[in-house]
N, C-alpha and C positions, 0 to 999 in steps of 0.2 A: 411553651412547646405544645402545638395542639395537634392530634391527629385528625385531618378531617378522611371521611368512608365515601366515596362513589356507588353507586351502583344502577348500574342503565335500564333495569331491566325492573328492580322495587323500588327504587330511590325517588325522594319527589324532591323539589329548588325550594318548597315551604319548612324543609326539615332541619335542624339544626345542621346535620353534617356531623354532629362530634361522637357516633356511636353507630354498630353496624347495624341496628334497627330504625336509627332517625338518620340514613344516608342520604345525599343529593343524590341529582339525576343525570346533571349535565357538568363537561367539565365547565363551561363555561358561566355557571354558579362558578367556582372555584375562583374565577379568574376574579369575579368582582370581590373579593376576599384582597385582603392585606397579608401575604404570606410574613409569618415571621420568620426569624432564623430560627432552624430547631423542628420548623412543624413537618407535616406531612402530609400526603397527600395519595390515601389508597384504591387501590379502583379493584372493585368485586371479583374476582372468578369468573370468569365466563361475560363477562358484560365485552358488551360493542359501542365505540363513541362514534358517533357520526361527524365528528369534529375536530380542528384545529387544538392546540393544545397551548396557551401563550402563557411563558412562565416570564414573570414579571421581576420579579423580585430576589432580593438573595440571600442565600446562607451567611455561615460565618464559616470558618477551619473550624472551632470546635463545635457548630452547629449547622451542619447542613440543611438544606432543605431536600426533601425527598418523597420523590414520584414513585409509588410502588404500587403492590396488588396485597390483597386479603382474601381469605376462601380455597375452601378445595375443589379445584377443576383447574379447564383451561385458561391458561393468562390471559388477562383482561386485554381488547384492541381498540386501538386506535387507529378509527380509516377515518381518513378524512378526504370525500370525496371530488371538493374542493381546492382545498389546500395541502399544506404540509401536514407531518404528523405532530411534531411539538418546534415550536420557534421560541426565541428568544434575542436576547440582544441586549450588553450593556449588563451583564449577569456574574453572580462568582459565588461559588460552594454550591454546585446542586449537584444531586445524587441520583439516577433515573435508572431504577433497575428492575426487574421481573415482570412486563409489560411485553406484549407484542404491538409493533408498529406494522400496517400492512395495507395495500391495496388503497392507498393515498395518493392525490391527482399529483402535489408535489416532494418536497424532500421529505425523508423519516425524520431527520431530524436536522432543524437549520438554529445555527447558535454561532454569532456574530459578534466580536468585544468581550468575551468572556475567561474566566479563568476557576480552576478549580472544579472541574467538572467530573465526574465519572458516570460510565455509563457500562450496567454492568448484568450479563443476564439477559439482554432483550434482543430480541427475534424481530429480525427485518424483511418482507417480503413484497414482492410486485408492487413496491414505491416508482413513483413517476410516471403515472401510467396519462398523465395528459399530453406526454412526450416531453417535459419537463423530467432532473436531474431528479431523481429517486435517493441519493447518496445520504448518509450519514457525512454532515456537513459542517468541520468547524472552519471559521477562518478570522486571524488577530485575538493573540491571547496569550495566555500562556495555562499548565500541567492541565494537559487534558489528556482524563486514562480511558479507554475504550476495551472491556475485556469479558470474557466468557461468554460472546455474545455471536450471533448468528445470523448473516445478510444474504439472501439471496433472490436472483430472479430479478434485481432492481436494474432499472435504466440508467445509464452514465454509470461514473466509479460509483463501487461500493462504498468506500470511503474517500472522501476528499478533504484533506487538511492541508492551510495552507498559513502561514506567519503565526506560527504556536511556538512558543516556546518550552519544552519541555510535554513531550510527544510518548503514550506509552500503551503500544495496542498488545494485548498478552492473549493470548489462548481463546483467540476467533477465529470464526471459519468466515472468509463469502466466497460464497459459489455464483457463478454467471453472472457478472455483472455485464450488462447486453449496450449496444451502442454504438457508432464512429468513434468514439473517442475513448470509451469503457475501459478503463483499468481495475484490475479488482480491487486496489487501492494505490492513488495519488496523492504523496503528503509534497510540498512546496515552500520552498524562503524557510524550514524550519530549524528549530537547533534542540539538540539533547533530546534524543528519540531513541526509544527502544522498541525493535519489534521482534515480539519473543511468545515463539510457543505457536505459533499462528497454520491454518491450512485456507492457502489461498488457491481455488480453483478455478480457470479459466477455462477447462478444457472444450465442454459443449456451448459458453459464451458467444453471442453474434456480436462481435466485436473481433475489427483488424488489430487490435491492439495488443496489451499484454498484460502482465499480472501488477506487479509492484513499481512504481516509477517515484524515486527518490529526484528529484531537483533542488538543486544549491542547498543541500543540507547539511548541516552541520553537525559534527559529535552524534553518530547515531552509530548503534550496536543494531544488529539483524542479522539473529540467531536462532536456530532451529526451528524453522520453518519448514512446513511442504508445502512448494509452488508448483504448479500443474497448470500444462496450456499455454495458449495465449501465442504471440509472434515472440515474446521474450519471456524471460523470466525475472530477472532485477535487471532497472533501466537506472542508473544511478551515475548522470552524466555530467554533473558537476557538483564538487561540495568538498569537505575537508573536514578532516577525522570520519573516516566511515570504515568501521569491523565489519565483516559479511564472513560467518563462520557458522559452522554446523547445520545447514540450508540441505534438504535437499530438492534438487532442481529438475522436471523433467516434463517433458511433451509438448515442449514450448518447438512451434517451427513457422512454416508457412510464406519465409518469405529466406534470399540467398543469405541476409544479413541476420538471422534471426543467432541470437544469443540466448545462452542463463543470464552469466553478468555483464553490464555494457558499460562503457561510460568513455569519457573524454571528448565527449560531442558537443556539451551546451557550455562548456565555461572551465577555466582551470579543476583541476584535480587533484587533491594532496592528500599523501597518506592515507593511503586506502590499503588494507589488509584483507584480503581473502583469504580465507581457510578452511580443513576440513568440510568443504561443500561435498556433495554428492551431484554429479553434473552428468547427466545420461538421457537418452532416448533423444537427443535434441539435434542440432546445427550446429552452431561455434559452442565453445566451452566462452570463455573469459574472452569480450572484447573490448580493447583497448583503439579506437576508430572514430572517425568521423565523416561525416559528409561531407563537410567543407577542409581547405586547410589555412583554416585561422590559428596563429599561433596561441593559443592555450597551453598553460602548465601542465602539464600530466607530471608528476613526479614522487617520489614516496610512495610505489608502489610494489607490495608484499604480497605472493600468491603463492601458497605451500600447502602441502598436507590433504591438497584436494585429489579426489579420485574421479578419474573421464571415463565414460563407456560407451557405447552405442550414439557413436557421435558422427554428423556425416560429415563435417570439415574439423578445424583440428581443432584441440583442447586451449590453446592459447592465440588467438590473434593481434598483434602491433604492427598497424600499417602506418600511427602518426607519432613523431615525434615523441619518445616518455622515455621516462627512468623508471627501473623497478628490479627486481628479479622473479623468477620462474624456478622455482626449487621444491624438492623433495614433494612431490605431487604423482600418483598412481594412473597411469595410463597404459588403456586397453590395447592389445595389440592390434586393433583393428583399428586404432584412431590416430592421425597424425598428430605428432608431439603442440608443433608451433608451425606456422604460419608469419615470419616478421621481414620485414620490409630490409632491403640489405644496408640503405643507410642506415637503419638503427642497429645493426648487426657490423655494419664498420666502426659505426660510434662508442660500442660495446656500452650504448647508457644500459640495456635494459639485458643481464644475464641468465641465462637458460643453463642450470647445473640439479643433479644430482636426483632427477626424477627417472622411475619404474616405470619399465611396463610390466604387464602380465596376461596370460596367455587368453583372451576375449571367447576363447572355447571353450573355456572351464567355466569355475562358479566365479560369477562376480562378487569381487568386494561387494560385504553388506555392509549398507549406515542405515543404523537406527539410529531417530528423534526418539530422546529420553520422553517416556510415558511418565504423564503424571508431575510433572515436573514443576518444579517453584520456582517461582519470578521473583525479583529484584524491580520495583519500578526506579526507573529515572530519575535520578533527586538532581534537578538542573544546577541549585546549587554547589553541588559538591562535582558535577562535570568540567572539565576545562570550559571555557567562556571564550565568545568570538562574535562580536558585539556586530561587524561589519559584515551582514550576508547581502551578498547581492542578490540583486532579483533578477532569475531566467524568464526565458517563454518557452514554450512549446513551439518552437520555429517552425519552419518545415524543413524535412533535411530526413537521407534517407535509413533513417535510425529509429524511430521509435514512436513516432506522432501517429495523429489522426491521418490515414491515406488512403491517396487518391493517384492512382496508377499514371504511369507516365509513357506508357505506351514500349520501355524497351527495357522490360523486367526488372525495373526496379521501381518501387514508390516513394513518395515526396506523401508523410505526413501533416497535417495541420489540424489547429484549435482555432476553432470557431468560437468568440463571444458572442453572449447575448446579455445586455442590460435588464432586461426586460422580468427582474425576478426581485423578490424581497420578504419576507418575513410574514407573507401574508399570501401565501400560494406563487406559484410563478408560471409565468406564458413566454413561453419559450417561444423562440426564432428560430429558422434556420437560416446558416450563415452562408457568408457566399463563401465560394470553394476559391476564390483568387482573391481572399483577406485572410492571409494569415495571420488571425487577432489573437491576442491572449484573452480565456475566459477567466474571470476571476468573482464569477458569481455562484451560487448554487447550482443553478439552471446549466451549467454549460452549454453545450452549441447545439444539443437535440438529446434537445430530452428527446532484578535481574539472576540471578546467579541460579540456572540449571543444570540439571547432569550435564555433562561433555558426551555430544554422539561422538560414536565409535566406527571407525572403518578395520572390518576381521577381510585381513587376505586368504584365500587360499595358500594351500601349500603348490605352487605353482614355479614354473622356471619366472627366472627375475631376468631381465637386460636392462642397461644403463643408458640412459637417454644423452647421445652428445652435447654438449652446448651449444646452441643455436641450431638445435634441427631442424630445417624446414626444405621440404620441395616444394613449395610453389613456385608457380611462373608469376612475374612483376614488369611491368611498363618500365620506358624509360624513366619513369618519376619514381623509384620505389614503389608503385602502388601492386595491390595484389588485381590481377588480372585472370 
């Protein structure tokens, strides 16, 4: 187990490496090294690499390999003006923590076949700047933990994880992540994901999009979060087993359809539980919708305990086809209960009982996210298992995609692929606007167990919400109009 010392600034490639006075110079000394399991790999205070970062080789579980910093000052960076900040591929057990990655041509960080990864502590900034995908980038693998770490300012999602098995982002912020397609994070195909502790902000982002987009995921808890911005707020429109509790959700708008939670748009939906969210300043509360009406499961759905406020359409929308109920949920009195289509209001699948309002002129219910708070990671293991995920796409459809206006106030989003990207910088394309492709590269299309938040009511008058409240007006197809 050897420690090898960087440093960019005294370091020379004639020096051993194994001491902070005979440090290298370049990472790329490093690379021609045989990492073993166990070693290390630290980079100075204050140094700046002008280079790509290729971790070659891999740890063990009880000996990881690990990318870190030495010295007092600011974290050591990684710009790489070229390419990416660290790549990898074909990797398992590495450790990458207390480094800044920043102002790199493409991804902060691209890692491809890998498993066992954490990345922990590191500052992500104005990545992608060739107009290639800036993202913290895993995709095929499995337990990869992303946590106390910091993204902002990058092009495309912040993060983008796509076929991980065993998914655990704890107590990170990204802010702006800027783009047609930009989500502050996009995980995909995955199963046993926890996202806990996190503040994802959208709000000043140049991106039509929205904050968190969950597709065909499976077994995932996404708990006490502050999402902020964007056209949504959780887009989570296909997948099975999904918690969404003690979230709070707000300033998400910009378009007729904009939600906090959405889903039942890309593919069946089962057992999904919302709770205790905080759902305010926004457009719909909880939509259950689609653009299309393909028959899709929607079904096992539980949504309680949540509080609505400053909402311009109502707390609950089902215009397609689902089972679930609508109970014991805090609603403002200035916001309409539900919105549901009368077929599914004759069908009685999806029941509406036993939800408040309260007086929207007084003090609003507060929910605090528990400060400070300890996580449980995801042990996929010990998760139920669901071996058979399908794979969605980013269709176009007027729910949650990249969009491109359609002339009669509503948009048709879409994802643009580009090939044109790998492990060694990426040159992005732009895509044409009438292929609605799936991207499933870097590059996209242009460049557990914490406190319980709490909702404290005022002492206010109470009214009992009927079952199936809604006025809206609906076409002859049940649709809302």
């Amino acid at each position: 187990m050897t420690i090898y010392y960087v440093n960019s600034a005294t370091g020379s490639n004639t020096n051993t490496g194994t001491s902070e006075n005979s440090a290298f110079a370049s990472l790329s000394k490093v690379e021609s090294l045989r990492l073993q399991p166990g070693d290390s790999v630290l980079l100075a205070a204050g140094s700046v690499f002008n280079e790509q970062f290729d971790i070659k080789y891999s740890g063990t579980a009880a000996a990881p390999i690990t990318i870190g910093s030495y010295g007092v000052g600011e974290a050591p960076v990684i710009h790489s003006s070229a390419g990416n900040g660290i790549a990898s591929q074909n990797t398992s057990n590495i450790v990458i923590e207390n480094i800044k990655i920043a102002d790199t041509a493409g991804t902060a960080i691209w890692a491809s076949n890998v498993s066992n990864w954490t990345v922990n502590n590191v500052d992500v900034e104005h990545t992608g700047l060739s107009g290639a995908a800036g993202s913290v980038f895993f995709r095929t693998g499995q337990n990869i933990t992303i946590e106390n770490s910091r993204i902002s300012d990058v092009n495309s999602d912040g993060m983008w994880i796509e076929k991980i098995n065993g998914v655990n982002l704890i107590n990170n912020t990204v802010t702006n992540a800027h783009g047609k397609t930009a989500d502050a994070v996009q995980l995909d195909h995955s199963s046993n994901v926890l996202i806990s502790g996190n503040t994802f902000d959208q709000t000043n982002a140049t991106s039509p999009k929205g904050v968190l987009v969950l597709g065909t995921v499976q077994n995932a808890v996404v708990e006490n979060n502050a999402l902020l911005g964007g056209g949504f707020g959780i887009s989570a429109q296909a997948g099975t087993n999904i918690d969404i509790h003690g979230n709070d959700i707000s300033g998400y708008g910009g378009y007729s359809w904009s939600y906090a939670i959405g889903f039942g748009d890309e593919g069946d939906t089962r057992n999904y539980t919302i709770s205790d969210n905080h759902i305010h300043n926004g457009v719909w509360g909880v939509s259950v919708s689609a653009a299309s009406t393909l028959p899709y499961v929607r079904e096992g759905i539980d949504i309680y305990g949540n509080t609505f406020d400053h909402l311009s359409n109502a707390a609950l929308k089902v215009d397609r086809p689902a089972s679930g109920s609508f109970h014991d949920n805090l609603i403002a009195s200035d916001v309409t209960p539900t919105y549901i289509s009368p077929t599914i209001v004759a069908s009685n699948t999806f029941t509406v009982s036993d939800n408040q309002t309260f007086d929207a002129t007084q003090a609003q219910p507060a929910h605090t996210l528990a400060a400070d708070a300890t996580h449980t990671l995801a042990d996929p293991a010990a998760a139920s298992t669901h071996d058979s995920v399908k794979m969605s796409s980013d269709k176009a459809d007027g729910n949650h995609k990249d969009v491109a206006h359609n002339g009669d106030d509503a948009f048709h989003f879409r994802h643009f692929a580009s090939n044109n990207s790998d492990a060694h910088g990426l040159n992005s394309t732009h895509g044409d606007y009438d292929n609605a492709s799936r991207a499933i590269d870097p590059s996209g299309p242009d460049a557990g167990g914490s406190e319980p938040s709490h909702h404290h009511i005022p002492d206010v008058a109470w009214h009992h919400i009927d079952s199936h409240a809604h006025n809206a007006h609906f076409d002859g197809d049940g649709l809302l109009i």
